[in-house]
N, C-alpha and C positions, 0 to 999 in steps of 0.2 A: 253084399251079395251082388253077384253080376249074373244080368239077364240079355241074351240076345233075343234082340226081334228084327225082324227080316220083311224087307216090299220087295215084291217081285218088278221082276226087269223082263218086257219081253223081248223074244228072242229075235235078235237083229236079221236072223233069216228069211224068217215072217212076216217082221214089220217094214221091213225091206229099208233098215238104215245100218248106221255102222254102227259097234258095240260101245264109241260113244256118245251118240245119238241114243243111243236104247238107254243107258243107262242115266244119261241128263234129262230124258223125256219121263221114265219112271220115279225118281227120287223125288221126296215126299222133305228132301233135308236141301236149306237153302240158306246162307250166310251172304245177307244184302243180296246181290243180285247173282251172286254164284252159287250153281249149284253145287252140293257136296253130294257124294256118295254113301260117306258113311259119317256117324257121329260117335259122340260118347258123352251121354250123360251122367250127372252123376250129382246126390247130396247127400248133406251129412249130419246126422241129428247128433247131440250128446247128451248124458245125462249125470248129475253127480247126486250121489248119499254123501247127507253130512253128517257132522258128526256135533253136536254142539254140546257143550259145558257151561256153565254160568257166566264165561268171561271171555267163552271165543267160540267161533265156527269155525270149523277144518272140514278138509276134503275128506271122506271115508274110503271114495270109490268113484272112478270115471270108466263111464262106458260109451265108448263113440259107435256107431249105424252109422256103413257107407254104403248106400245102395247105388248103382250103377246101370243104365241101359246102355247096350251096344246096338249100334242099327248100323245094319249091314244089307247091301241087295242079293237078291238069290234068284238065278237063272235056269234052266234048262236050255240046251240048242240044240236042233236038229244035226247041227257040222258039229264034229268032235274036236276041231282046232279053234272054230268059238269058242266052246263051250271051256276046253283047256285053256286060252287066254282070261279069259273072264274067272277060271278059278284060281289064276296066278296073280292075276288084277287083284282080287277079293283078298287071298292072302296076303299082300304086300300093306293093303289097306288096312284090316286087322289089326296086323303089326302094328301101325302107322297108329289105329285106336289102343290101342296095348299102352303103348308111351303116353295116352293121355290118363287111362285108368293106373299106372302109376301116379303120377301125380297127384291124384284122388285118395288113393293108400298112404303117399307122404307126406297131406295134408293130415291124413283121421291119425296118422301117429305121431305125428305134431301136436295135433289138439291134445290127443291122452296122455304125450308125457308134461305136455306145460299145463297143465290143466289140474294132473297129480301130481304136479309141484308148487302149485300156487299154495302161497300162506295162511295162515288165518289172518280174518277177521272179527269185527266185532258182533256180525250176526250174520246169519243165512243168506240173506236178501242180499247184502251188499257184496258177500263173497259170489253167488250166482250171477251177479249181474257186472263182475270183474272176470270172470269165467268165460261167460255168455260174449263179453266183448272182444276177449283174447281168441275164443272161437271163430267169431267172427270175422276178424284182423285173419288169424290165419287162411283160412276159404277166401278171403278178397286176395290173398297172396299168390295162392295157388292158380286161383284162376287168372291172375295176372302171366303166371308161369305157361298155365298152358297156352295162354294167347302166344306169349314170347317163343313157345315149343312149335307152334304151328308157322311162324315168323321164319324160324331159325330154318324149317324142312321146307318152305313153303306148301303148305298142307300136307306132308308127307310126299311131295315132288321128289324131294332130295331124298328119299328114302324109298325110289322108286315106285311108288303110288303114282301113276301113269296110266293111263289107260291106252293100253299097245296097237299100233296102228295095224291094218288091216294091211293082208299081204297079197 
């Protein structure tokens, strides 16, 4: 499931700075000492039915939950060229959050197909907690991926997440 939430940015008209002033002085989202505009979070529960017989446990059924929050800022301006930068800014960023909730989706289909392909075991326990670790291994993967993903754009720089100078 993906949920957007939204902090408001006041309007640089106003508050008598530039748009991104307003939006570094509103963001609620900060990596070390930089501020960020938007984020994307995101985790991933899984669950498996076994199946067990007298001499083995097997997978019956894998079910991954990827829940995702996107935070994003949301403005009103009194100038309609603010207010239109600021919604080309937001899209661009979006986008930028977009590429990381993939990531998230080729993580939960990673987990569901190696997870219904794991073998038996000799009991429940020990096939869950070989499950439970290959989950795991995968989400340390990904989230390695999105570090590299923000590396590669420099936070979505490279992908025009810019916050457009004042004319």
């Amino acid at each position: 499931m993906l949920d957007y939430i939204y902090y408001d940015v006041p309007d640089p008209i106003t508050a008598d700075m530039t748009l991104a002033e307003s939006l570094n002085a509103a963001t609620p989202i900060e990596q070390g000492e930089r501020p960020l505009h938007g984020y994307n979070h995101w985790s991933l529960r899984w669950h498996l039915d076994f199946s067990q017989s007298e001499s083995a446990c097997e997978v019956a059924s894998v079910t991954v939950d990827l829940d995702t929050q996107m935070q994003l800022p949301q403005m009103v301006s009194a100038s309609a060229e603010v207010q239109e930068r600021f919604n080309a800014y937001v899209e661009r960023l979006q986008r930028h959050l977009v590429g990381h909730y993939v990531v998230a989706i080729q993580a939960a289909n990673k987990i569901e197909l190696q997870l219904s392909q794991l073998g038996a075991a000799a009991d429940c326990d020990e096939l869950e907690a070989r499950a439970d670790s290959i989950a795991e291994a995968i989400v340390a993967e990904h989230r390695d991926k999105e570090k590299a993903f923000d590396e590669m754009t420099d936070y979505g720089a490279q992908q025009g997440v810019v916050v457009p100078e004042e004319e």
